[in-house]
LORODREN-135129 format. One record per residue (C-alpha): residue number from 1; residue in one letter; x, y, z. Coordinates in nm, 2 decimals. Each point is the difference from the previous one (the first is absolute). Layout:
<pts>
resi|resn|east|north|up
NUM|A|X|Y|Z
...
</pts>
This chain:
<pts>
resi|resn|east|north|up
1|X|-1.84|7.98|7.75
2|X|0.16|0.30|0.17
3|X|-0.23|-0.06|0.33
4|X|0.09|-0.36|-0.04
5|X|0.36|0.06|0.03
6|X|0.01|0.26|0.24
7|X|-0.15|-0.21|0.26
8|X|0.24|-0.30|-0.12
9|X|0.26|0.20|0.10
10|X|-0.10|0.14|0.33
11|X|-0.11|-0.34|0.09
12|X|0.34|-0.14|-0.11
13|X|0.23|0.25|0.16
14|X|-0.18|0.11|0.32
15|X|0.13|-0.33|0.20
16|X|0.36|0.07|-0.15
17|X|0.01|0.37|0.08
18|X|-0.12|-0.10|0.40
19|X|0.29|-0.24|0.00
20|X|0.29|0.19|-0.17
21|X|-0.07|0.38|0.07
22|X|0.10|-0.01|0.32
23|X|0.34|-0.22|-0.04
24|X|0.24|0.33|-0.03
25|X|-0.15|0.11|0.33
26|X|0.11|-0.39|0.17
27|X|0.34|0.12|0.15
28|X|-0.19|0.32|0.16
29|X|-0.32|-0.25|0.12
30|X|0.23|-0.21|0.19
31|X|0.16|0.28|0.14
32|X|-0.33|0.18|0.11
33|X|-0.11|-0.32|0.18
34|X|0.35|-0.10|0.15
35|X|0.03|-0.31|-0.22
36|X|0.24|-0.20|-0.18
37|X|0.05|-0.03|-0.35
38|X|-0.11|-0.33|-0.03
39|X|-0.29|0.03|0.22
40|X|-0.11|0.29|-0.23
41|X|0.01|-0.19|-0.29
42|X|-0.26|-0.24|0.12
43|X|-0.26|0.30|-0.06
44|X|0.09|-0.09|-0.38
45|X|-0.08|-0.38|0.04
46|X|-0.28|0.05|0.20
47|X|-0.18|0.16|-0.25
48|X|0.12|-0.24|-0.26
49|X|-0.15|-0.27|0.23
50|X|-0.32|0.20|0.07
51|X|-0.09|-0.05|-0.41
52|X|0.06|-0.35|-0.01
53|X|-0.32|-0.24|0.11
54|X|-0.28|0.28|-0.02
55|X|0.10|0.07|-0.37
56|X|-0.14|-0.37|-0.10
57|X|-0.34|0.04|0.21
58|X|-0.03|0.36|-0.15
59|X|0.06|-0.14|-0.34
60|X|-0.30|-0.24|0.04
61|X|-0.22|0.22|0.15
62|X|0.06|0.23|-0.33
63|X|-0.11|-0.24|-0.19
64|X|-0.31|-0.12|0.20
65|X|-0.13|0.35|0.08
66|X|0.15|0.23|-0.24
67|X|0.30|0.23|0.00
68|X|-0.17|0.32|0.18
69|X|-0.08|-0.08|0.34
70|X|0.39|-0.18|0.02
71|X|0.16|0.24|-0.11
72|X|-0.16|0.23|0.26
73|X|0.05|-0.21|0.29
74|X|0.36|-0.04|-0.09
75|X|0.10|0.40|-0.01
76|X|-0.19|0.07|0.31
77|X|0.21|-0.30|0.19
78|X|0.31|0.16|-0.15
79|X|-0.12|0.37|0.06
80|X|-0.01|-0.19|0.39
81|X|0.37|-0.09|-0.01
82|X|0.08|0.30|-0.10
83|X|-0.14|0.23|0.24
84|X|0.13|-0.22|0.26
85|X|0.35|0.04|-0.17
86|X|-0.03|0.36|0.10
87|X|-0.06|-0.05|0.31
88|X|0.16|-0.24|0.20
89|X|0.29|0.11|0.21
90|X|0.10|-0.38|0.00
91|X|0.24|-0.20|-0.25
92|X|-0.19|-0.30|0.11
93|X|-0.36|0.16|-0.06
94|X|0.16|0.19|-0.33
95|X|0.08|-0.39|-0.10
96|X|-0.34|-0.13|0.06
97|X|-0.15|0.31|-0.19
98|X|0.20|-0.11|-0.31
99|X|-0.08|-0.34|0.03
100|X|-0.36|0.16|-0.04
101|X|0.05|0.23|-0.30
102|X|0.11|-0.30|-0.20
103|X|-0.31|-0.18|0.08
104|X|-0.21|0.25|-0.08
105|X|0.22|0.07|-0.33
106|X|0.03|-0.38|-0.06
107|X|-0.29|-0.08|-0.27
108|X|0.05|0.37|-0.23
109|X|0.29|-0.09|-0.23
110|X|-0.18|-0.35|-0.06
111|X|-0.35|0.12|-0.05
112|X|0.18|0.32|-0.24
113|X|0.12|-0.31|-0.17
114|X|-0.31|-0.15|-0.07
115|X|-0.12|0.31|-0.13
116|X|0.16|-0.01|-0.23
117|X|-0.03|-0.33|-0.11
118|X|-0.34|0.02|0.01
119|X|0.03|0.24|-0.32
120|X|0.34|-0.17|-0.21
121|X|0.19|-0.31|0.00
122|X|0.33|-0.11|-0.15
123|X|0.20|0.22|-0.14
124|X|-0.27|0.29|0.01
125|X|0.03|-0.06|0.35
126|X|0.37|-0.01|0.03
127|X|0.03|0.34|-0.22
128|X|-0.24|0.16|0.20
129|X|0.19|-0.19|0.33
130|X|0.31|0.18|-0.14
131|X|-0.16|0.36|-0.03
132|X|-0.13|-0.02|0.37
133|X|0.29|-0.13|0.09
134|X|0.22|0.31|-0.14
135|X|-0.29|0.24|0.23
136|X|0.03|-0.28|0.28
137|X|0.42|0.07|-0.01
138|X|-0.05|0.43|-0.03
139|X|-0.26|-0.02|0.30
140|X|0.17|-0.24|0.20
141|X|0.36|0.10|-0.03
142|X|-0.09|0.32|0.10
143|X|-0.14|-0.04|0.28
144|X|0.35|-0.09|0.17
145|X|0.14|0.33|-0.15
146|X|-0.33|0.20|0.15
147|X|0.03|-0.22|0.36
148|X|0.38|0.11|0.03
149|X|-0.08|0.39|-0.12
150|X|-0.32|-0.04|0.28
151|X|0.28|-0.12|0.30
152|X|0.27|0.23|-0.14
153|X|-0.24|0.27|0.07
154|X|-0.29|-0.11|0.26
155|X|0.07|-0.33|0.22
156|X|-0.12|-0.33|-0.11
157|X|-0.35|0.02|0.12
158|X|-0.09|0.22|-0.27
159|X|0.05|-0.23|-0.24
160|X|-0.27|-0.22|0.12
161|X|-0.20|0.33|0.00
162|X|0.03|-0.02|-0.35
163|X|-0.07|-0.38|-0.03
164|X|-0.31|0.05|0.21
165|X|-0.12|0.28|-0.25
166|X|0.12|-0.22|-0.31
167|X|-0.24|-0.27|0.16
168|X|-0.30|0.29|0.04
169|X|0.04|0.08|-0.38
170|X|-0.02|-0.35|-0.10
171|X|-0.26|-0.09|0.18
172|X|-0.23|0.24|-0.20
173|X|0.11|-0.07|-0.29
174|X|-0.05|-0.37|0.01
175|X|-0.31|0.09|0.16
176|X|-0.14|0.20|-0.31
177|X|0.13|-0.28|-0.26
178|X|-0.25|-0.17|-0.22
179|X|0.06|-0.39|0.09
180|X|-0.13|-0.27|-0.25
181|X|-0.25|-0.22|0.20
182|X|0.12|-0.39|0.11
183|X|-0.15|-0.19|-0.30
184|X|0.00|-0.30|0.23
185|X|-0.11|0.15|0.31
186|X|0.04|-0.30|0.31
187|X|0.04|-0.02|0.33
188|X|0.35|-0.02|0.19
189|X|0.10|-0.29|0.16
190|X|0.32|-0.15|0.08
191|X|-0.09|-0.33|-0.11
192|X|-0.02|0.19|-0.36
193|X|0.29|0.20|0.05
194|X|0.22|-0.28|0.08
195|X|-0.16|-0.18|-0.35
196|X|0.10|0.35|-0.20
197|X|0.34|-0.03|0.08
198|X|0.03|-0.36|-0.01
199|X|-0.10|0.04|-0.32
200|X|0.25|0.29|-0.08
201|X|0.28|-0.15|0.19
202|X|0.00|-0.36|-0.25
203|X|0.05|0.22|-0.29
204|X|0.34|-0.05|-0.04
205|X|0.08|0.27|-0.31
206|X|-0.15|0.26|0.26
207|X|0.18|-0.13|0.31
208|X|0.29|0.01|-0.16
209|X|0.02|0.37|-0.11
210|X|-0.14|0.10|0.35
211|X|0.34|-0.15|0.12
212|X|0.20|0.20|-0.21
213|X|-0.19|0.30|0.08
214|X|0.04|-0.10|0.36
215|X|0.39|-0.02|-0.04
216|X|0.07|0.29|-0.20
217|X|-0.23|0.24|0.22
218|X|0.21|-0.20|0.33
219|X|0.29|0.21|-0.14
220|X|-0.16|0.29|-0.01
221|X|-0.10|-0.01|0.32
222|X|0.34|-0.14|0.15
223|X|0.13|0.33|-0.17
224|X|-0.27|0.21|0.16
225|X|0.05|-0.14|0.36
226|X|0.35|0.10|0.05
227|X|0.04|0.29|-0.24
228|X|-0.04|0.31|0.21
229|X|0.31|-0.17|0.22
230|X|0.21|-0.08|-0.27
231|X|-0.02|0.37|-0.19
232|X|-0.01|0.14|0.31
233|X|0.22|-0.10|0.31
234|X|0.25|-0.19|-0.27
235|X|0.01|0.23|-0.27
236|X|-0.08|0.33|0.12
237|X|-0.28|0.11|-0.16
238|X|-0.27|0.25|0.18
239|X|-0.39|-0.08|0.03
240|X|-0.08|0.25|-0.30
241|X|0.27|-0.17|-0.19
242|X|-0.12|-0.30|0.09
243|X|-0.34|0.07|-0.19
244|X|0.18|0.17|-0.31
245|X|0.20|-0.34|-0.03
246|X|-0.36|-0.20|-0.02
247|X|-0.13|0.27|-0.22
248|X|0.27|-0.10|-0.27
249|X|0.01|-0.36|0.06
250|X|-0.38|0.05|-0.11
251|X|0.10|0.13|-0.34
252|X|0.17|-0.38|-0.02
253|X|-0.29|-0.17|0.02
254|X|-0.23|0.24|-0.18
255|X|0.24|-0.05|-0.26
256|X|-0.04|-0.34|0.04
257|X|-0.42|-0.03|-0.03
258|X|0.03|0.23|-0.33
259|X|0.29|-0.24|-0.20
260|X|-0.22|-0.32|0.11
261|X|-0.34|0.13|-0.10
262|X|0.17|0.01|-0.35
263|X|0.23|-0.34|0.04
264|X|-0.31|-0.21|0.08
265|X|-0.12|0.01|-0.32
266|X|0.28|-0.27|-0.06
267|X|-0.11|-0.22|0.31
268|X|-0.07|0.06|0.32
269|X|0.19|-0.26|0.17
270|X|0.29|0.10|-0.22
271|X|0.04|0.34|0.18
272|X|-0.07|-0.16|0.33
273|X|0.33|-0.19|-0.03
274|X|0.18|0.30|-0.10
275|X|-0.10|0.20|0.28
276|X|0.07|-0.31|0.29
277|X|0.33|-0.08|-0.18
278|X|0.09|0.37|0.04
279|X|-0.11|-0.03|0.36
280|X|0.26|-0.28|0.06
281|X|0.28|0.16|-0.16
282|X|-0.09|0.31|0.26
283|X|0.06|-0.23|0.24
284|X|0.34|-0.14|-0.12
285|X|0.10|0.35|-0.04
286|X|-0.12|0.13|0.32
287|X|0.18|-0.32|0.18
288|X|0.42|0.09|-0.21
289|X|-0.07|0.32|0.21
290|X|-0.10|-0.11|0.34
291|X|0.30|-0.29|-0.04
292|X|0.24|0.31|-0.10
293|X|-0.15|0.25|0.30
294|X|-0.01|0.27|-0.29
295|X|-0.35|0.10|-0.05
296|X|-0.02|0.36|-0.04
297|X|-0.36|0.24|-0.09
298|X|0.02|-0.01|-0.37
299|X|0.12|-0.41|0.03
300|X|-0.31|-0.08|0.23
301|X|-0.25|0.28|-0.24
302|X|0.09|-0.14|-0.30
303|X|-0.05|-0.37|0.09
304|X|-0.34|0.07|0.17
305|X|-0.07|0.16|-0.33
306|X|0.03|-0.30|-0.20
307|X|-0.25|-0.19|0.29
308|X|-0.22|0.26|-0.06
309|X|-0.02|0.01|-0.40
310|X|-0.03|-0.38|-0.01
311|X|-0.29|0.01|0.28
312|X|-0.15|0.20|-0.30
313|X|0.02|-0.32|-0.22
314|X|-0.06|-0.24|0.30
315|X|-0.35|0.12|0.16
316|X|-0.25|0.10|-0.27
317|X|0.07|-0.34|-0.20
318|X|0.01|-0.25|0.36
319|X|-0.34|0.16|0.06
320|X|-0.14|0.03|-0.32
321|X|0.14|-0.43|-0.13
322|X|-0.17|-0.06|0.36
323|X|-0.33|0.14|-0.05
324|X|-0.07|-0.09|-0.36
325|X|0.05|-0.33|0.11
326|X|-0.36|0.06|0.17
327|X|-0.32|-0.03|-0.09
328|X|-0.19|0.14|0.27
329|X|-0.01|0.13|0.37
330|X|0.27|0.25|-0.05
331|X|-0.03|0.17|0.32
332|X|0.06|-0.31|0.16
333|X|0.33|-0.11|-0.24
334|X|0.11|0.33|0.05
335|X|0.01|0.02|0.36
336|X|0.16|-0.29|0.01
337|X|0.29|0.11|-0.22
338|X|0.02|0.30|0.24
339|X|-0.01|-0.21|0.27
340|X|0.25|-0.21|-0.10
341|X|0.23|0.29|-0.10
342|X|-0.04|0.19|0.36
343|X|0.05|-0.39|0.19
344|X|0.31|-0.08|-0.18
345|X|0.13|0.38|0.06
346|X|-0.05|-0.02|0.34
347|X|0.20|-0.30|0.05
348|X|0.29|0.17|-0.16
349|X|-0.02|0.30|0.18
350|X|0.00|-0.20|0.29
351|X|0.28|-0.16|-0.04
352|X|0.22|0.28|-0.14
353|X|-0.10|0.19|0.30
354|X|0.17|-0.26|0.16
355|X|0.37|0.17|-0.11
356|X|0.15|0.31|0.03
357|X|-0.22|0.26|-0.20
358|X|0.30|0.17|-0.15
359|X|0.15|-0.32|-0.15
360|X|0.00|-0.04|-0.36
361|X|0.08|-0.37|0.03
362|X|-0.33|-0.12|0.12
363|X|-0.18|0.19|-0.25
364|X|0.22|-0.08|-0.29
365|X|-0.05|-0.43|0.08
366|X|-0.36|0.05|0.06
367|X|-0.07|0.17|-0.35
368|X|0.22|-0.29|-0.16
369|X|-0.19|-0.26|0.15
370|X|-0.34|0.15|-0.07
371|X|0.10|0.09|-0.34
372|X|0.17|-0.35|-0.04
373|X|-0.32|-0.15|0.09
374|X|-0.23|0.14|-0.24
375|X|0.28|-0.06|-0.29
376|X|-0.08|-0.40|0.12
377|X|-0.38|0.03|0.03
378|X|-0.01|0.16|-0.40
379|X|0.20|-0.27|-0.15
380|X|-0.24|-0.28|0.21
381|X|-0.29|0.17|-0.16
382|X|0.16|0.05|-0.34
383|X|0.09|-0.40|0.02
384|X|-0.40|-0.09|0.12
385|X|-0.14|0.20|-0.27
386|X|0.25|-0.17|-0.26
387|X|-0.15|-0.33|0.13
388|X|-0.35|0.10|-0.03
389|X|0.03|0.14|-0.40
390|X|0.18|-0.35|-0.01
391|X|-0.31|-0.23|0.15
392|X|-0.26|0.17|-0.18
393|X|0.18|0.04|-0.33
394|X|0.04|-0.38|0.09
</pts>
């Protein structure tokens, strides 16, 4: 069980660590290379858009071949980002390089996910969702605090020094783990692939908690993309601040996992609209402060705070309504919840990029629409579930 987890949870946070550790070191990036903010920034979508199509092919192959040899192939493609991260003297190249990391990095958190459902379903699966999700929250919030104490004290190349040996360590340990055998061993082809996910894709129960998932984890990421700027150049804070900030935040959404792995006892989809309506009324909050121009550090941490803690509720029970909903080929329905995830984030961060990075506006109207979204999705599935129990009782 212990093994089991361990690599769950370097498989789950290694692609989130590559893409957040370095964002307290973004300001000092652009200015190493001569580039603009918003230029900069692109580094951070470019990876987001490096994980999005391999994830699916990745997925398949998992489930075709076995987990091992993906895996593999996968860390030593992001191990190849990394290194040219390092190295490149070019904002252009250093770009490029990202864009590769989160291809390489693209199919870990889905085939981590199928892991684990290969081993517990329901609400087994979302408790144990919730515990990895408290060590996901520890491992991955610190890494922004570790990133800003690295540039506070090195430059921001060592901190894809680190990444590089982070990727060395899980290689080895992934290589060394005991994987179960395919018990349906076949051969790859895209004709099947495309059948898979057909297949997945008309499950409407499924579909429809991917979505959620998708929207909820869009917020995150909206947050993400324009949070060094905003704490930063707007508010003042230092890179090593910076990284204490995300540390805390953390403790939100640790807090979080550990109140829903006891609240889903009394429904999982119950918590899940606790946590998104908490979301939106982030959002509302957030928005009375950019109207007013009066956001200060403890307005702006405390709100974030309440995104985080709901995330806690939000992401264990989207994943885990989603994948019970299965029956088999989890690599391949888990991919595609990644995949859906990273695509949908990437068109937000896109977008927001779009604006001035230390607005709040922009973020506040993107988290009520996402949020607002979701709230409309839930009550569509709640309504075609109603119907069902209604025909068949019929």
């Amino acid at each position: 069980m212990f093994k089991l987890l361990a690599l769950t949870l370097i498989l789950s946070t290694i692609g989130a660590i590559a893409a957040e550790m370095y964002i307290p070191a973004l300001p000092f990036i652009g200015a190493s290379f001569h580039a603009s903010d918003t230029l900069i920034q692109y580094s951070f979508t470019a990876f987001i858009f490096g994980s999005l199509a391999p994830a699916l092919f990745f997925g398949s192959l998992a489930d075709c071949y076995g987990r091992r040899k993906v895996i593999m192939i996968a860390l030593v493609v992001g191990l190849l980002g990394t290194l040219g991260c390092l190295y490149t003297d070019s904002v252009y190249a250093f770009i490029f390089y990202r864009f590769v990391q989160g291809f390489g990095f693209s199919s870990t958190n889905g085939i981590g996910r199928a892991l684990l459902r290969d081993h517990f379903e329901g609400k087994e699966f979302a408790k144990y969702s919730s515990y990895l999700s408290m060590a996901f929250a520890l491992s991955v919030d610190v890494t922004p605090f570790l990133g800003g104490v690295i540039q506070h004290h090195f430059n921001w190349r060592a901190i894809f020094v680190f990444l590089f040996l982070f990727n060395l360590a899980s290689l080895a340990v992934a290589w060394k783990f005991p994987f179960k055998p395919v018990v349906q061993a076949r051969k790859f082809n895209l004709k099947n692939m495309f059948h898979d996910y057909k297949v997945i894709c008309i499950n409407r129960e499924y579909m429809h908690y991917n979505l959620i998932a998708t929207l909820m984890y869009s917020v995150f990421m909206a947050y993400l993309a324009v949070a060094a700027f905003i704490w930063e150049t707007r508010l003042g804070l230092t890179p090593d601040d910076f990284g204490l900030l995300a540390l805390f935040l953390s403790g939100f959404y640790v807090a979080g996992c550990y109140i829903n792995s006891h609240l889903v006892r009394y429904g999982l989809e119950k918590v899940l609209q606790l946590g998104v309506f908490l979301v939106l009324c982030s959002g509302f909050i957030l928005l009375s402060f950019a109207l007013n121009d009066s956001l200060s550090k403890v307005q702006f941490f405390l709100v974030l705070g309440l995104i985080f803690f709901a995330s806690g509720l939000v992401f264990a029970n989207a994943s885990a309504l989603a994948m019970s909903s299965i029956s088999d080929n989890f690599a391949s329905a888990s991919a595609l919840f990644s995949f859906s995830s990273i695509a949908g984030s990437a068109v937000v961060t896109a977008i927001i990029n779009l604006f001035n990075p230390t607005s709040i506006m922009p973020l506040a109207l993107t988290i009520i629409i996402l949020a607002l979204t979701a709230h409309i999705i839930l009550f569509t599935l709640k309504n075609f579930s109603q119907v069902n129990y209604a025909e068949q009782s019929s």
